[in-house]
C-alpha positions as CSV (number, residue, x, y, z in Angstrom):
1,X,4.9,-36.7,-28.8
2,X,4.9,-40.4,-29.5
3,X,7.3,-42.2,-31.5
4,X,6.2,-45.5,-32.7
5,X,9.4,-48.3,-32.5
6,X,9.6,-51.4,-35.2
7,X,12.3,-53.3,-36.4
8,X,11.5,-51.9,-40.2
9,X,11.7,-48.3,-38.9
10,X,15.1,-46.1,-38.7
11,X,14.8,-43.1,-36.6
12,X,17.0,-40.2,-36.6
13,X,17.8,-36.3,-36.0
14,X,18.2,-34.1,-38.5
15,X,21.2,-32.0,-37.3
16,X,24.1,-29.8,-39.1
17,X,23.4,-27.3,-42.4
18,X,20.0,-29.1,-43.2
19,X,18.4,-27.4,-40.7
20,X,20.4,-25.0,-38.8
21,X,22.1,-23.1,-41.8
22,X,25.3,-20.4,-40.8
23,X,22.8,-17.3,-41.6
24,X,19.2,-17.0,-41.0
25,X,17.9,-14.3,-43.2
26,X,15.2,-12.3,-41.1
27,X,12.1,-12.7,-42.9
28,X,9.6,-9.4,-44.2
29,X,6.3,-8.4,-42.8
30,X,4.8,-9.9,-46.0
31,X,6.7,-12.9,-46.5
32,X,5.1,-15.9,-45.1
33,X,8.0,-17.1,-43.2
34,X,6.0,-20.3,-42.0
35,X,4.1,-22.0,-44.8
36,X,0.9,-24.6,-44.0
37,X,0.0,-26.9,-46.9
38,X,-3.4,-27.5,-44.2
39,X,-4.9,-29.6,-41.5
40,X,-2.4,-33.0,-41.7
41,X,-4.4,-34.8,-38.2
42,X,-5.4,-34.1,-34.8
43,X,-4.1,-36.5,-31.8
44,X,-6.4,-37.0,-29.3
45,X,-4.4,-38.8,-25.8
46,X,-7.3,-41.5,-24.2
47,X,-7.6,-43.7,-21.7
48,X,-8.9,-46.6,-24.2
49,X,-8.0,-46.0,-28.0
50,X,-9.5,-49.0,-28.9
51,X,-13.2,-48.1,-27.5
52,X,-12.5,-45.0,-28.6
53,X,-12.0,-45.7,-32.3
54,X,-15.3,-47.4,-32.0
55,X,-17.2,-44.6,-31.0
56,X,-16.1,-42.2,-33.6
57,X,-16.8,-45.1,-36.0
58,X,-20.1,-46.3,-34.8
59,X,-21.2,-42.4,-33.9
60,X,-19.0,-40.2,-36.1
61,X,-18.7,-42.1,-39.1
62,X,-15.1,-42.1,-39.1
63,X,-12.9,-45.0,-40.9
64,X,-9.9,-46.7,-39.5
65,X,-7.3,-46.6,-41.4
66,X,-4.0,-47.5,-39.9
67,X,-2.9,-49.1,-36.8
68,X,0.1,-49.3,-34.5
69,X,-0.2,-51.1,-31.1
70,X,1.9,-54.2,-29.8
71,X,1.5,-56.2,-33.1
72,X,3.2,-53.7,-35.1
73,X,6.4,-53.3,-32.6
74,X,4.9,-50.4,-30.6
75,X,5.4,-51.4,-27.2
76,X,4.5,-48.0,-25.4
77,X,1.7,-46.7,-27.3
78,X,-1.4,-48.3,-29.2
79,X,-2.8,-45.5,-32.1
80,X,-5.4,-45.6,-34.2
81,X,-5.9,-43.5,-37.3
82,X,-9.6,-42.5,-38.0
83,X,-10.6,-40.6,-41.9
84,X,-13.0,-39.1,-43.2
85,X,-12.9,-36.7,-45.9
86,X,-10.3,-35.2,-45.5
87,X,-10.5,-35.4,-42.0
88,X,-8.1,-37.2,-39.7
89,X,-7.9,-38.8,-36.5
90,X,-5.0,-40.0,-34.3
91,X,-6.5,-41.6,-30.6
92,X,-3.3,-43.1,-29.0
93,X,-3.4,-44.2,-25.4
94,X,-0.6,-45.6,-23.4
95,X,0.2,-49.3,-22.8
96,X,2.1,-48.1,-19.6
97,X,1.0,-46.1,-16.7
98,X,4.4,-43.7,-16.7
99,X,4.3,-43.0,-20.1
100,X,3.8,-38.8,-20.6
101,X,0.2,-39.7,-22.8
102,X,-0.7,-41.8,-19.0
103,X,0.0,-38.5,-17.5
104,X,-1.5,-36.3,-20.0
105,X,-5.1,-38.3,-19.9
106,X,-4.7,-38.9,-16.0
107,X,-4.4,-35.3,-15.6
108,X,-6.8,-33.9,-18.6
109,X,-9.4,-37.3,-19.3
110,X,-9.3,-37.8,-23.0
111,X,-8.1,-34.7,-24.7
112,X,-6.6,-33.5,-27.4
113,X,-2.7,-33.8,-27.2
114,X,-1.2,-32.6,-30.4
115,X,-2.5,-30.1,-33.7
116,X,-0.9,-31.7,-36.7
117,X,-0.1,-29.1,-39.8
118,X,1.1,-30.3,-43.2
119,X,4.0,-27.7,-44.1
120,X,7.1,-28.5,-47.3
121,X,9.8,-28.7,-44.8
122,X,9.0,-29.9,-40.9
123,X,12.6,-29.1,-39.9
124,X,12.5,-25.3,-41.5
125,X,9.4,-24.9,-39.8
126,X,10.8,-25.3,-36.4
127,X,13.4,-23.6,-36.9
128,X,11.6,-20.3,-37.8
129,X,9.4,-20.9,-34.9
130,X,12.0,-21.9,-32.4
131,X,14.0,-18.4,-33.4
132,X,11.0,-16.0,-32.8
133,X,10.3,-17.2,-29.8
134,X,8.6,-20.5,-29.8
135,X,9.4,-23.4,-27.3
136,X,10.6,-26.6,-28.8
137,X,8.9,-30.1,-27.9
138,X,10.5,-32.4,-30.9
139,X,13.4,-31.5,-32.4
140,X,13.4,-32.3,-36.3
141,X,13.4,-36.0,-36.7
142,X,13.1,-38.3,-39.3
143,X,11.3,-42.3,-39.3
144,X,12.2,-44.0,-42.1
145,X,10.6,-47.6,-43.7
146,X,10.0,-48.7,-47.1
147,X,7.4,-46.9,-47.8
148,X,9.6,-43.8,-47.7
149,X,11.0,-40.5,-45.3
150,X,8.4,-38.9,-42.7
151,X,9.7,-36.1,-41.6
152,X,8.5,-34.2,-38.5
153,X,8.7,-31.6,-35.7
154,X,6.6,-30.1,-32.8
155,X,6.6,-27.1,-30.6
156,X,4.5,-26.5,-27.4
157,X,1.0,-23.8,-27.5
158,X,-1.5,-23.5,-25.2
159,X,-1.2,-26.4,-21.5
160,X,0.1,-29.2,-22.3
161,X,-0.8,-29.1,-26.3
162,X,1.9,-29.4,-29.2
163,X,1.9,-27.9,-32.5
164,X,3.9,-30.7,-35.2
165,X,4.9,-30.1,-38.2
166,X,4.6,-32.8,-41.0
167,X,6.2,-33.4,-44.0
168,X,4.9,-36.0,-46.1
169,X,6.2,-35.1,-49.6
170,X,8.6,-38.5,-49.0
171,X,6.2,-40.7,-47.6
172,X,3.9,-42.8,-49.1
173,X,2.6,-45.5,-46.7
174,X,0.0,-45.5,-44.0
175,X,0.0,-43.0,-42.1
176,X,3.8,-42.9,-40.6
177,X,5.8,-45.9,-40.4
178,X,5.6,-48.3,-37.7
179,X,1.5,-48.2,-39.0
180,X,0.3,-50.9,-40.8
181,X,-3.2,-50.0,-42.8
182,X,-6.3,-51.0,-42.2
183,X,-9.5,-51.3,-43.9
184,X,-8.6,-50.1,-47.1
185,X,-6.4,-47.4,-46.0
186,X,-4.9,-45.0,-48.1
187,X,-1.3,-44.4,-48.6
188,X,-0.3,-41.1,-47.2
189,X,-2.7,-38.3,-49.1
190,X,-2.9,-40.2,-51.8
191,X,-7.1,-41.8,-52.2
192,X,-8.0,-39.7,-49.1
193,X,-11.8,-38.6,-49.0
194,X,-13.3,-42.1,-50.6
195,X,-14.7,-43.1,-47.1
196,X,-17.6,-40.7,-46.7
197,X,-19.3,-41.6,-43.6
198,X,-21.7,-39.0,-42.5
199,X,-20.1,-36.4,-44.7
200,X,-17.6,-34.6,-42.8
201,X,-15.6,-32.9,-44.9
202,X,-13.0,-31.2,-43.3
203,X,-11.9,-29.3,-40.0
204,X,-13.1,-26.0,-40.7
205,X,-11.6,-24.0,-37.3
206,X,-10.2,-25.6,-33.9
207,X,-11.1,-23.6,-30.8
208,X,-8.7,-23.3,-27.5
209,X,-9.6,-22.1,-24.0
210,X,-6.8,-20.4,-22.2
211,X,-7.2,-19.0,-18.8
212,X,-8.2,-15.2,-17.7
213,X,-5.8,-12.9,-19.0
214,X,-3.9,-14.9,-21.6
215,X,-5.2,-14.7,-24.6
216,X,-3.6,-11.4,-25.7
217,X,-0.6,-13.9,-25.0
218,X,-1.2,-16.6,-27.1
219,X,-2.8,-14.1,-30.0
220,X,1.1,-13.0,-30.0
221,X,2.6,-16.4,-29.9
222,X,0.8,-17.4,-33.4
223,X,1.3,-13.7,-34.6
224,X,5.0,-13.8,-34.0
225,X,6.2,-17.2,-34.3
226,X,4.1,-18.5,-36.9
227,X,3.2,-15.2,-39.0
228,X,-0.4,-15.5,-38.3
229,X,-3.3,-12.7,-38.5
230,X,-5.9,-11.9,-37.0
231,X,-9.3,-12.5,-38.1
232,X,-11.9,-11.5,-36.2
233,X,-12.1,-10.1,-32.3
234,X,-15.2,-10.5,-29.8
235,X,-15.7,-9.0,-26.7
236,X,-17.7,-9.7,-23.7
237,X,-20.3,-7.9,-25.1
238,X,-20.5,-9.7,-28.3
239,X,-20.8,-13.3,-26.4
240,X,-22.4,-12.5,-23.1
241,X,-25.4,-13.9,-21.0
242,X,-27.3,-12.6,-17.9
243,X,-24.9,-14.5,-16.3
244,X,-21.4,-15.2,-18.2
245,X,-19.5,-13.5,-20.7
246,X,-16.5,-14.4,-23.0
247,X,-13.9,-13.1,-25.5
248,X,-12.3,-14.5,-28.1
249,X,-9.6,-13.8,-31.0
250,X,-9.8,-15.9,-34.4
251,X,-6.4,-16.2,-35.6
252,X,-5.5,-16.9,-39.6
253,X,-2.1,-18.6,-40.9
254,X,-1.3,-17.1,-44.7
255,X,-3.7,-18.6,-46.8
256,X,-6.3,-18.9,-44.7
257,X,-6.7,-22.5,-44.8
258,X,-5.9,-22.6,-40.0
259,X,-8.1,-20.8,-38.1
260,X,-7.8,-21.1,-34.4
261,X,-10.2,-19.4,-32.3
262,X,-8.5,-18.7,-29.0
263,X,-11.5,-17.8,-26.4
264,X,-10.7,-16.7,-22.6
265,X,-13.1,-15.7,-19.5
266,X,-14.9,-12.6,-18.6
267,X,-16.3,-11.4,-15.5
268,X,-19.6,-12.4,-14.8
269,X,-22.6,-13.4,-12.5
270,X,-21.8,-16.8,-12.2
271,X,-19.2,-19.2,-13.9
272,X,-18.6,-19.3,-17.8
273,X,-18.8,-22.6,-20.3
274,X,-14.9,-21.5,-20.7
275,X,-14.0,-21.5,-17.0
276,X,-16.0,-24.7,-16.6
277,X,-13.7,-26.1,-19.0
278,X,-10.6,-24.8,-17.3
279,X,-11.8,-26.0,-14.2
280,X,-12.3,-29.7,-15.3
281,X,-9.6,-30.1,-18.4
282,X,-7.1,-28.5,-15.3
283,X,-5.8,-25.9,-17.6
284,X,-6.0,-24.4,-21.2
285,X,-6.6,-26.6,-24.5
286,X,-8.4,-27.2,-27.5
287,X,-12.5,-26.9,-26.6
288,X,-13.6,-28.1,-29.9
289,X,-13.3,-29.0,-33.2
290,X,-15.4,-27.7,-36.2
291,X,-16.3,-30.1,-38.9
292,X,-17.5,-28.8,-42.6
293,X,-20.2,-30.9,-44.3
294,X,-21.9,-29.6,-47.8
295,X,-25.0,-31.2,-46.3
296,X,-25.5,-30.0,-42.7
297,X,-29.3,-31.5,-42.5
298,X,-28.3,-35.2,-44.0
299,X,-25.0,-35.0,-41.5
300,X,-26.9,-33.8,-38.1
301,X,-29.9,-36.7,-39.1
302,X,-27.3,-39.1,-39.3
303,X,-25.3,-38.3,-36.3
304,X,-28.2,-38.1,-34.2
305,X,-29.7,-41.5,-35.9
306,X,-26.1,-43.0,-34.2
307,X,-26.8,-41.5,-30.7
308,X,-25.0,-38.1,-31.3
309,X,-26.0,-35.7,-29.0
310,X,-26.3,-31.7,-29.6
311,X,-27.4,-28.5,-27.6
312,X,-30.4,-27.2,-28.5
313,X,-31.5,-23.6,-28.6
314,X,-36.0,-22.6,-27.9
315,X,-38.2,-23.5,-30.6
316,X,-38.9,-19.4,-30.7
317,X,-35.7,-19.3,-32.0
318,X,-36.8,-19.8,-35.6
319,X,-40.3,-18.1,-35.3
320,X,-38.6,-15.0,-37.0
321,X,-35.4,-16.8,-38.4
322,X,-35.6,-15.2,-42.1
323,X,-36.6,-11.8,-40.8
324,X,-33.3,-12.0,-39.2
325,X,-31.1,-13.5,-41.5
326,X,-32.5,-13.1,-45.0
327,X,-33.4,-15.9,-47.3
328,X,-32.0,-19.0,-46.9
329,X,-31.9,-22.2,-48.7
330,X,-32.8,-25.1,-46.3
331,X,-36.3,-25.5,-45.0
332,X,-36.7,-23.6,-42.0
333,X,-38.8,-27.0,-40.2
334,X,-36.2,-29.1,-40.8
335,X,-33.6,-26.9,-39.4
336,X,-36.2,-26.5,-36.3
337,X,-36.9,-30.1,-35.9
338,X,-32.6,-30.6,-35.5
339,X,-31.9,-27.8,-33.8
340,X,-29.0,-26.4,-36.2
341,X,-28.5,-22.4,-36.4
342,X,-28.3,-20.0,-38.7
343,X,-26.1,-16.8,-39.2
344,X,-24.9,-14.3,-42.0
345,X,-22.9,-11.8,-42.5
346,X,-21.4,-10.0,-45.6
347,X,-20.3,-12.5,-48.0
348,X,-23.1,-15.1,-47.0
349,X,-25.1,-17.3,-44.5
350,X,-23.6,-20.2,-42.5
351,X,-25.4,-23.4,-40.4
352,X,-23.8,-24.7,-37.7
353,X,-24.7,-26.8,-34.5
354,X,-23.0,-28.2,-31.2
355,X,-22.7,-31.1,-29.8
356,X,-22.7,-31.8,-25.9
357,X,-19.5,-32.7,-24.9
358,X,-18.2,-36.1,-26.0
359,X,-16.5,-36.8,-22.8
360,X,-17.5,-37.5,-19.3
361,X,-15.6,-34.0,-18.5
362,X,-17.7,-31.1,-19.5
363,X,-14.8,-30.3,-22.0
364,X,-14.3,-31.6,-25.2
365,X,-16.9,-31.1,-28.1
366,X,-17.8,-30.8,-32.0
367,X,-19.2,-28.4,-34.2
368,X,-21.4,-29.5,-37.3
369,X,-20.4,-26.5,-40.1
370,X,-21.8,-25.7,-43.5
371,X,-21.0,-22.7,-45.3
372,X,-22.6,-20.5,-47.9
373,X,-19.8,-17.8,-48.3
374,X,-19.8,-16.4,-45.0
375,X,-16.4,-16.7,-43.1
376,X,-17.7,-15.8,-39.6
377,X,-18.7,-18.1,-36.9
378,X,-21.9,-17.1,-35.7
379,X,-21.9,-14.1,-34.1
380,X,-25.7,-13.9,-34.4
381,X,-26.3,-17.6,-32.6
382,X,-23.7,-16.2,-29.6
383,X,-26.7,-15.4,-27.1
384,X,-28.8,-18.2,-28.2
385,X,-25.9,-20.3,-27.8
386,X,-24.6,-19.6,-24.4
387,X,-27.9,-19.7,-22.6
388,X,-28.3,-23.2,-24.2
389,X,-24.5,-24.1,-22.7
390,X,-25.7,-22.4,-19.5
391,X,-28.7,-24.5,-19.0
392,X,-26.4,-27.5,-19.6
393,X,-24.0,-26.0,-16.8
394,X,-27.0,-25.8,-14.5
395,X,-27.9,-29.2,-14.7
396,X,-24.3,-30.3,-13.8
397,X,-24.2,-27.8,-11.1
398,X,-21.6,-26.0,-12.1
399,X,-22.9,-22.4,-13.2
């Protein structure tokens, strides 16, 4: 994880009885030992951060914010925050070619590096990880400037991806110190949401990809280190193709407000999207990101308008689309003429579309997500889905 040097920043451990007290009291079943405010950012590690911020301004709709790069004392990393909504992006690339993000982008291409969460106390948080069973990556620390305290720690999940933990309550500048804002940028929470963009509202799930075998594994690092729950199981025979197949476990924190997906290979005819993306990322890591919008139709027009580019499922998809999923609000041609999906389930319908990947890799992509109750993710598009992510495979040559 990158730590950003200036002369106005103090950096320091927090050790002693502030966060390692004498006697750890073992927490309940029902206590939720490991608290998440929500979503604080997402790092993404590139191999240009500056080209990068422009295409998730120019194509995404995203702000920036906050800066820190050579000018601002940083002489190892260059970062550039990117809102909107309540969304937030952190693309940092390295100024030197030995530096671990270098290594991390040589190794993955552009990827994402680290899953921020906003919890009240970064240094309790890793400690009740750490004890059940959680590997450490940064140790409680504190960066200090005159804006106030930002408090953080990490531990490592799936490859080469960290977990932080941020607490903000102290910190009211841009971003983190050693930032310096930019274009109106907000100080800490505070004003967040006023750049609207394309109307991304906030990150609605993050899937990972981990490799045959291990997602059982990683189902049981969230459950026991973090105290999360599961959600929702598929089997292969939920998301399966002629030729592919896939499962996947949708993991919960407390209140509901993380859900990470964790998908793995099944046996198949020929190569699944997931193993493609294990093949090229060179190991397991976050596949996509899902993005809420209360106007999926206005938000898909205007992505595509700036050269966004989605999967797309038959036309004969949405020949009998209400038959299948009741009565729906949205006009069935529009949905047609963008290609976005529809699914319900008990509590409601949802809409939802892909995007191709963003990356020269076939790895990385975005979801577009709007929701009318329903807390699934699609179950009904699954088939649809695949075979459209299949035909994309075959014209790479690599299903």
């Amino acid at each position: 994880m990158t730590v950003y040097p200036s002369q106005l920043v103090q950096i320091r451990e927090i050790r002693g009885k502030n966060w390692f007290p004498p006697i750890l009291k073992e927490s309940t079943m029902s206590e939720d030992f490991l608290p998440i405010k929500g979503m604080d950012h997402v790092e993404f590690y590139v191999g240009n951060a500056k080209q990068a911020a422009h295409f998730y301004r120019t194509a995404f709709g995203f702000t920036n914010t906050a800066y820190a790069g050579l000018e601002t004392g940083s002489r190892k990393v260059a970062s550039y925050v990117m809102e909107q909504g309540n969304i937030r992006l952190v693309l940092s690339c390295a100024l030197t070619p030995d530096h671990p993000i270098a290594r991390h982008t040589h190794l993955h291409g552009d990827g994402v590096g680290v899953i921020a969460v906003e919890v009240p106390d970064a240094a309790d948080a890793y400690l009740q990880a750490t004890k059940r069973g959680a590997t450490g990556a940064i140790k409680p620390t504190e960066l200090e400037d005159e804006h106030g305290v930002y408090r953080f720690s990490a531990i490592r999940c799936y490859g080469d991806t960290l977990i932080k933990f941020v607490d903000r309550a102290n910190y009211h500048g841009p971003y983190a110190p050693g930032f310096v804002a930019r274009n109106g940028g907000s100080n800490g929470r505070t004003g967040r949401g006023r750049h609207k963009g394309v109307g991304l509202a906030a990150i609605d799930h993050m899937v990972g990809n981990v490799e045959l075998g291990a997602m059982n594994r990683w189902v049981n690092f969230f459950a026991e280190t973090m105290g999360f729950s599961q959600l929702i199981h598929f089997d292969d025979q939920d998301i399966s193709t002629e030729y592919s197949a896939l499962m996947s476990k949708v993991m919960q924190n407390g209140n509901g407000k993380i859900k990470f997906p964790i998908n793995e290979p099944a046996e198949g005819k020929k190569k699944s999207q997931i193993q493609e993306y294990l093949d090229f990322y060179y190991g397991p890591g976050v596949q996509h990101i899902a993005c809420s919008t209360g106007n999926i139709i206005e938000t898909v027009s205007q992505l595509r308008d700036n050269g966004v580019e989605f999967l797309r499922v038959p036309t004969t998809y949405y020949d009998d689309l209400e038959a299948r999923v009741g009565k729906i609000n949205e006009p069935i041609d529009q949905l047609a003429e963008l290609g976005i999906l529809v699914d319900r389930d008990d509590e409601g319908y949802l809409l939802q579309i892909f995007t191709k990947p963003v990356e020269d890799r076939p790895t990385v992509f975005f979801e577009i997500i709007e929701r009318h109750g329903a807390r699934g993710f699609g179950k009904g598009n699954f088939k649809a889905l695949f075979e459209s992510l299949e035909r994309e495979q075959a014209l790479r040559g690599n299903l």
